[in-house]
Structures are given as structure tokens and as C-alpha cells.
C-alpha positions in Angstrom: -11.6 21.3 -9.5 -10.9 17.5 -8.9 -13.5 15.2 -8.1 -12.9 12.8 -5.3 -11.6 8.9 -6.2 -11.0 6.2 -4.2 -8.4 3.9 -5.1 -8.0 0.7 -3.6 -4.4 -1.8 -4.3 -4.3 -5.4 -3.2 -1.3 -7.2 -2.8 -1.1 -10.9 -1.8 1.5 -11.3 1.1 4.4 -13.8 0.3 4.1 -16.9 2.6 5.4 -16.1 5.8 5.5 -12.6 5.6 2.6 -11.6 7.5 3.7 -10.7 10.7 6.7 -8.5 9.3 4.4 -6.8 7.5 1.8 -6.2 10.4 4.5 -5.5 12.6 6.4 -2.5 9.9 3.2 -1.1 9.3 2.4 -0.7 13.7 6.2 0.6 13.9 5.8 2.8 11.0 2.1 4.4 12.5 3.6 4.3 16.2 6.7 6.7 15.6 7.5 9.7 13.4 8.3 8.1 10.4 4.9 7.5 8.6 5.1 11.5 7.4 8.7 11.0 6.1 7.6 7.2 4.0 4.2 8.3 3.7 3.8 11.9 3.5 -0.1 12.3 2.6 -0.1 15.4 4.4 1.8 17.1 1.2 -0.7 15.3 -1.6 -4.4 15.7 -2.3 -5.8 13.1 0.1 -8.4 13.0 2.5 -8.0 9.1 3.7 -5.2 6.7 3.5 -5.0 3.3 5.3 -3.3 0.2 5.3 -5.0 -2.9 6.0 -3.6 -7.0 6.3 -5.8 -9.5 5.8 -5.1 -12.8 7.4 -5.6 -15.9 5.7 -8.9 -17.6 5.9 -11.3 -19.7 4.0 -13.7 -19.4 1.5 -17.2 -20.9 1.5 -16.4 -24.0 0.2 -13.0 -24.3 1.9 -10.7 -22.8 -0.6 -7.9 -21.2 1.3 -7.6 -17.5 0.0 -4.2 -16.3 1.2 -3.1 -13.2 3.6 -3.1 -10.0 1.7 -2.8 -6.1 2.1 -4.8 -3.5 1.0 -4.3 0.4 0.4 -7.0 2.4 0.4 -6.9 5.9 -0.5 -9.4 8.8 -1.1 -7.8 11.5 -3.3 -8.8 14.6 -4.8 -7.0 14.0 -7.7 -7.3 12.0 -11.6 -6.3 8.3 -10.8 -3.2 8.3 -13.0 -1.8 11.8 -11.6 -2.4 10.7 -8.1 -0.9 7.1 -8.4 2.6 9.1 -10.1 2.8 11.1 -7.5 2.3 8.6 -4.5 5.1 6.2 -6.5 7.6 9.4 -6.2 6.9 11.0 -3.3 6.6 7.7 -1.0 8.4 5.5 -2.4 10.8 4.9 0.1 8.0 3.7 2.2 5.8 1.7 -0.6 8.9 -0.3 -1.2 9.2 -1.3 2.6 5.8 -2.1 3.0 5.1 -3.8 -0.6 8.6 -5.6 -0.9 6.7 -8.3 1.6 4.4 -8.4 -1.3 4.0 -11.5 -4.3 5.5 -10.2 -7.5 6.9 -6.9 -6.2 10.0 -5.4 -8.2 13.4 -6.1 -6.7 14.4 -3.0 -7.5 11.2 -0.5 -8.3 12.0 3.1 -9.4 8.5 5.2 -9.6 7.5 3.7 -13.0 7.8 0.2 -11.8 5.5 1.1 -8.9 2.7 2.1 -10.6 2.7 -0.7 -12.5 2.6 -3.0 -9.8 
């Protein structure tokens, strides 16, 4: 049987980005399309959530820029688990991540996991 993992992804927001991304991720968790661009229900998970960071500063008034973070407790290896969320959503990673520093133009499930 599987052991638990969590798996957390951050990805810093391109500049002026924030609020599209806040505002697709509240459209996305407000209507019926999360289970179609994020369908957890059919993989081993037990939590999934998206978070946004807002930019802020550090101690000694660095800037550290916006980011978002995925966090994600699976019954299932790392590498299996991350295959399968890169195929199965897809669609929706690239929506959400394309607002994302360094994301792939044009990501097929290969080029997602290795973002």
C-alpha cells in the first residue's frame, strides 16, 4: 500500500499577473469546472489547494515577489503521482501556471513535470 506524501510546487507569479491569477483560481473553485481542470476526485489525493502569495518584504527589506503554491497530499510515489496530475489536469495546470515565471509556451505532460 502507498504511504502518504505531500508535495508542495512554487511558482513565482510574472509581474502583473497577480490578480488574474487570484481571480482564475476564485472562478475556477466558484463554478463547476474545478472537477473537469482539476479532477482530484479520480487520483489518490486526500488534500489539494492553491495558494497566492502577495508580494511583501523580507526582514531586511528585500522585496520577495508574489508567488503560488500547490500543495497536495497524495497516496501515491512522488514521481507516479506528479505524471499523473501533468496528464490528467493539464488543461487546468496550464491555465493556472501559464501566469507563472518560466512556464512552457506550449507544455505537453513531460514539460509539466519538469517545471
Amino acid at each position: 500500500m502507498p504511504h502518504q506524501v505531500a508535495i508542495t510546487i512554487s511558482a513565482a507569479i510574472r509581474p502583473g499577473e497577480v490578480a488574474a491569477v487570484t481571480q482564475l483560481l476564485e472562478q475556477i473553485d466558484s463554478d463547476d469546472r474545478r472537477q473537469q481542470l482539476l479532477p482530484f476526485e479520480s487520483m489518490s489525493v486526500h488534500f489539494a489547494r492553491f495558494v497566492v502569495l502577495d508580494e511583501t518584504t523580507d526582514l531586511t527589506g528585500a522585496t520577495i515577489g508574489p508567488s503560488l503554491v500547490f500543495l497536495s497530499d497524495v497516496d501515491s510515489p512522488t514521481g507516479s503521482y506528479l505524471r499523473e496530475l501533468a496528464d490528467k489536469a493539464g488543461e487546468g495546470l496550464d491555465q493556472i501556471f501559464v501566469h507563472c515565471e518560466d512556464y512552457p509556451a506550449s507544455p505537453g505532460p513531460r514539460q509539466r513535470v519538469d517545471y
